[in-house]
C-alpha positions as CSV (number, residue, x, y, z in Angstrom):
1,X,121.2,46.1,106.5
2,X,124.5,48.4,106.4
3,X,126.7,46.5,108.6
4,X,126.7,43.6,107.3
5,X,126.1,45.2,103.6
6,X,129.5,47.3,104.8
7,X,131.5,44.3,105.8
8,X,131.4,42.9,102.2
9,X,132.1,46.7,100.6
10,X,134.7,47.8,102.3
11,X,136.3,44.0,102.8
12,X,135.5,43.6,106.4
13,X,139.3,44.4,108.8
14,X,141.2,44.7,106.1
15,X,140.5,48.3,105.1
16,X,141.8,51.5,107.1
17,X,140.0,52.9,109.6
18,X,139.7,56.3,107.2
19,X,138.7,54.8,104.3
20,X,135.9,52.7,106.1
21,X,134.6,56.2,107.8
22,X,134.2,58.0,104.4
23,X,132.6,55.1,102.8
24,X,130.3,55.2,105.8
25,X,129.5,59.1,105.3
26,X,129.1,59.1,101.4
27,X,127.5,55.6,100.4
28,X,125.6,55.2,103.8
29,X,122.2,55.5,102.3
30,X,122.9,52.7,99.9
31,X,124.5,50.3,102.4
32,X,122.0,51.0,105.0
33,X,119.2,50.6,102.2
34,X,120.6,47.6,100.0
35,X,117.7,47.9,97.2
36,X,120.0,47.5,95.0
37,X,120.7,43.6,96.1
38,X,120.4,39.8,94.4
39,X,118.2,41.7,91.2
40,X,115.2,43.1,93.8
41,X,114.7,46.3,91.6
42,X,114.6,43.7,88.5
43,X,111.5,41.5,89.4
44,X,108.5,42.2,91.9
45,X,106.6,39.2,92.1
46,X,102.5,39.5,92.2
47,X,99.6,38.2,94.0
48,X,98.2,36.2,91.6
49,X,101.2,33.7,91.7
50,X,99.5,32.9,95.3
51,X,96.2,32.5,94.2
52,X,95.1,35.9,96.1
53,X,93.5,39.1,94.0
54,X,94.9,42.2,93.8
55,X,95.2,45.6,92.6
56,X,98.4,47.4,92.2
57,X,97.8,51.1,92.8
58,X,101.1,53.8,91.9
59,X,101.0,56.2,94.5
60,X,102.5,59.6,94.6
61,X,104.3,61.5,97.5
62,X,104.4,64.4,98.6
63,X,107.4,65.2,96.9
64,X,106.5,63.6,93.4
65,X,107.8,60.2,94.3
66,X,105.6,57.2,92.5
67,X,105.2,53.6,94.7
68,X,104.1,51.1,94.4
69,X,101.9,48.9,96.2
70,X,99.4,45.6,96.4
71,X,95.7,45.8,97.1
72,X,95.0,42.4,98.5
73,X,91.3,43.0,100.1
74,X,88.9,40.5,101.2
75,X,85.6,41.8,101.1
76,X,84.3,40.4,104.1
77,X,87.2,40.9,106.4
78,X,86.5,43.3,109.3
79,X,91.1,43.6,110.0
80,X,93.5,45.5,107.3
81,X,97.3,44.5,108.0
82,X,99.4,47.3,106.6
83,X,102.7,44.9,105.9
84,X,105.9,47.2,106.9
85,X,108.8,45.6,105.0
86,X,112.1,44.7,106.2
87,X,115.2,46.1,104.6
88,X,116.0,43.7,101.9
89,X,114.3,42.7,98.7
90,X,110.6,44.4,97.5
91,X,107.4,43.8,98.6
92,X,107.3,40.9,96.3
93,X,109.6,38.8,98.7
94,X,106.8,38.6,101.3
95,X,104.0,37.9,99.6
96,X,104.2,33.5,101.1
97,X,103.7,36.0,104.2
98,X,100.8,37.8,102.7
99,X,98.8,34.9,101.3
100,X,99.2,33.4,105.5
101,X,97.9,36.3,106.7
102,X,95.0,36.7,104.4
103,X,93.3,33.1,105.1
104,X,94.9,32.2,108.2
105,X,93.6,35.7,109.7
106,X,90.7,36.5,107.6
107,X,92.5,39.6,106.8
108,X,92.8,42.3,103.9
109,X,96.1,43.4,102.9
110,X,97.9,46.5,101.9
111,X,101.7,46.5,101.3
112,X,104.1,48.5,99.5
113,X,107.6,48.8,98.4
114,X,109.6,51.8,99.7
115,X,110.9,54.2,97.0
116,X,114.1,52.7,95.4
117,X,113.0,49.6,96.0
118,X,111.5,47.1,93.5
119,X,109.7,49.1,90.8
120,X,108.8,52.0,93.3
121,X,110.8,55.5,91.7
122,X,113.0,57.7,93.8
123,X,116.3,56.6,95.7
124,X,115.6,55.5,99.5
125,X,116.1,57.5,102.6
126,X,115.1,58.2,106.3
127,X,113.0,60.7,105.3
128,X,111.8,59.7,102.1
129,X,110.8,57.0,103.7
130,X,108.5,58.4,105.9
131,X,107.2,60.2,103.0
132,X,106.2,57.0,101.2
133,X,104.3,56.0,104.7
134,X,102.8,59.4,104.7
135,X,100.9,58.6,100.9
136,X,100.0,55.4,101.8
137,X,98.1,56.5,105.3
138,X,96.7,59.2,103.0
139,X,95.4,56.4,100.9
140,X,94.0,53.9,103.1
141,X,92.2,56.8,105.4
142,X,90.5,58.2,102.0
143,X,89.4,55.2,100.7
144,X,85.7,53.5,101.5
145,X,86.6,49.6,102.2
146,X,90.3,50.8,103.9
147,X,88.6,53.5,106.0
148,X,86.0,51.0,107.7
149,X,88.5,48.4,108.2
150,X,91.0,48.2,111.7
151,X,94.0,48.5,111.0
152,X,97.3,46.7,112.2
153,X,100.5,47.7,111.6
154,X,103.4,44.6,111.0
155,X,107.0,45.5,110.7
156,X,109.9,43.6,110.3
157,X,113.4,45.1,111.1
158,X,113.3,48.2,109.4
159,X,109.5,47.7,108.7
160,X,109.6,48.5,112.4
161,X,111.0,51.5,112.4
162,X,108.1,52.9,110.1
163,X,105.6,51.0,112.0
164,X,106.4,53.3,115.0
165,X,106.6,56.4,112.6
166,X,103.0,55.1,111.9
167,X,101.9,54.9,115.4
168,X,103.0,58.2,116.8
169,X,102.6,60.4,114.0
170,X,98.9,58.2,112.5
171,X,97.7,56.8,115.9
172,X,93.9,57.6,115.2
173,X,93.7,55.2,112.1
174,X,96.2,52.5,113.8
175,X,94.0,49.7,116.0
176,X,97.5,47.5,116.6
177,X,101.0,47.3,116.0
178,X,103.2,44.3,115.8
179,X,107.1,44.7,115.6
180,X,109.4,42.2,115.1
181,X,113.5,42.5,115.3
182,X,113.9,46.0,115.1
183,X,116.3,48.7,116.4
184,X,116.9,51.5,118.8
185,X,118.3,53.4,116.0
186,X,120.4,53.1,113.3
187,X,123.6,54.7,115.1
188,X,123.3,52.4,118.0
189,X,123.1,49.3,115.8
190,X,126.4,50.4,114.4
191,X,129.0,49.2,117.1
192,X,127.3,45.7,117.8
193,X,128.5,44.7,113.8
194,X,131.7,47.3,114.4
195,X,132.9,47.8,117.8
196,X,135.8,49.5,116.3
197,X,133.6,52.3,114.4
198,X,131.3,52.8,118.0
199,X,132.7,56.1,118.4
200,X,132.4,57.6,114.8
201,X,128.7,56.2,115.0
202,X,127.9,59.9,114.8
203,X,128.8,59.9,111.2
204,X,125.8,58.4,110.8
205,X,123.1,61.1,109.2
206,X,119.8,57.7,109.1
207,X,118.6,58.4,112.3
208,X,115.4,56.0,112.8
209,X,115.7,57.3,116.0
210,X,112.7,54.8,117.2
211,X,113.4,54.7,120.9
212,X,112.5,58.7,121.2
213,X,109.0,58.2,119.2
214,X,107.9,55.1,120.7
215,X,107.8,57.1,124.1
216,X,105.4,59.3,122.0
217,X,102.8,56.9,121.0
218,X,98.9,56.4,121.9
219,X,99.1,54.8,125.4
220,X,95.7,52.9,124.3
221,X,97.5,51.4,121.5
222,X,98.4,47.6,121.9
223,X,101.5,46.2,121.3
224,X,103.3,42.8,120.2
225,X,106.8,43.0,120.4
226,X,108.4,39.6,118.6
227,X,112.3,39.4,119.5
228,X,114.9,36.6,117.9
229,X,117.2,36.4,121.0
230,X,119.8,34.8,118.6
231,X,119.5,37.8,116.3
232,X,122.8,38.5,114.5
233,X,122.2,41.9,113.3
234,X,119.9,44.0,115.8
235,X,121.0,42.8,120.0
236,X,117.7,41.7,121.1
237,X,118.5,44.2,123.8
238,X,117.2,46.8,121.3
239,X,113.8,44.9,121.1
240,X,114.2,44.5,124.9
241,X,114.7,48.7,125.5
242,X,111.7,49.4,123.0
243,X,109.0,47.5,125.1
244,X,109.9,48.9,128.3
245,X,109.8,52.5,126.7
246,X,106.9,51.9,125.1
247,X,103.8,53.7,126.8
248,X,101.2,51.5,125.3
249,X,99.0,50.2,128.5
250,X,98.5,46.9,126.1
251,X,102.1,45.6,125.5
252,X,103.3,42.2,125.1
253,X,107.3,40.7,124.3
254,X,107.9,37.3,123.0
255,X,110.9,36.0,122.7
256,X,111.9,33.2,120.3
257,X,115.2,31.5,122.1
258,X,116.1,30.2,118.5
259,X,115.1,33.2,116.6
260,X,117.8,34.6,114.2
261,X,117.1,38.4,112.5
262,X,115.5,36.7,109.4
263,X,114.0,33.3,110.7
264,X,112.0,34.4,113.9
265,X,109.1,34.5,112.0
266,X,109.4,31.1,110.8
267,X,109.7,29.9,114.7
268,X,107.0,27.3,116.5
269,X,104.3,29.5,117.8
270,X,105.0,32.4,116.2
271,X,101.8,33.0,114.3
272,X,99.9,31.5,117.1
273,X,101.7,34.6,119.6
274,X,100.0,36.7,116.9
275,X,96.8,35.5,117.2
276,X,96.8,35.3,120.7
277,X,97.3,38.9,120.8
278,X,94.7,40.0,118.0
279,X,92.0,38.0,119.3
280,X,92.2,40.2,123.2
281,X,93.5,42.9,121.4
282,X,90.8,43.7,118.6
């Protein structure tokens, strides 16, 4: 994510206090969206290399953007899981994930990279972003398998924050949504990295202001929310704040004592929490 992205850029304490702020204003977007990282927009890796079939469909935005995505279907599943990625790598870095999901939950699954990520076109942003989840819905409520299927949403850190874009704005097609380690906003995750830039937070023009829409959501819609208490990056506070704003009548937190921003989901009972929830939930 940016702050810890921004710490390596800018050379953590040792820059002023002006240059850091600029750098925050002008290269925001790709600090805060690190496609660019360890060769992600090089290599997408595919399906097939997990023994599960696909079909990769290029999707085009409203605004001329192409993405990309996976088709991983099962034809006698009864669940879709639209996977909401987190902020580093493509689509391609979840796919162990994917091929879990599939047999463990007798699921279909639909997942995407974001534009400017992996070989999707365009250059990432809040609402380009949204955008990219606004051609995908599109998709999935237009075509014949997607549009019998229920539909849960799963988002990881920033994967989150469009899940709840999903959920207020798409709440008749969504059946369930699943969070795991995400933010507020992007302004209040600022000062827990960089106390010293808490008030210039403002600068910050990616909003992802998730605590205001999640009060706007389907109160019939259930709810997992998955928090890694030892998480480095978003205070589990944030995770904490989102349930109890969170209108849902069905909502469940569980909180993983050992769970760090990017190995929660590899924590004992994790997938079994999951489950749980599905099973009363679907």
């Amino acid at each position: 994510m940016l702050l810890r992205v921004l710490r390596v850029v800018l050379g953590g304490a040792t820059v002023t206090a002006g240059a850091a702020l600029v750098a925050l204003y002008i290269y925001q977007n790709k600090l805060i969206y690190p496609s660019w990282a360890q060769g992600a927009r090089d290599f997408v890796d595919t399906p097939d290399n997990y023994g599960l079939p696909y079909t990769e469909h290029h999707l085009e935005t409203a605004d001329g953007v192409e993405i990309r995505a996976y088709d991983i279907r099962k034809e006698n599943s009864a669940v879709t899981w639209l996977i909401l990625c987190p902020n580093a790598g493509n689509m391609g870095y979840f796919l162990s994930a994917v091929e879990l999901i599939y047999r463990k939950f007798n699921a279909s699954v639909f997942i995407y990279s974001y534009r400017g990520y992996g070989f999707s076109q365009g250059r990432p942003s809040e609402q380009g972003l949204k955008r990219d989840a606004d051609a995908v819905l599109s998709f999935l409520q237009k075509d014949s398998f997607f549009k019998t299927q229920k539909l849960v949403l799963y988002g990881r850190s920033l994967g989150g924050a469009n899940a709840i874009y999903i959920a207020r704005h798409y709440s008749h097609l969504c059946d369930a949504v699943i969070l795991e380690n995400t933010f507020l906003s992007i302004p209040k995750v600022i000062p827990h990295v960089f106390p010293w830039l808490s008030h210039f937070s403002w600068l910050c023009h990616e909003k992802w202001n998730s605590e205001n829409d999640i009060q706007r959501v389907d109160p019939t819609l259930p709810w997992l929310f998955l928090s890694g208490k030892k998480d480095e990056i978003v205070p589990p506070t944030h995770m904490e704040k989102l349930h109890q704003l969170c209108k849902s009548e069905r909502k469940t937190i569980v909180e993983f004592p050992r769970g760090h921003h990017n190995d929660t989901i590899v924590q004992a009972s994790y997938w079994e929490h999951i489950e749980k929830f599905l099973s009363e939930n679907l």
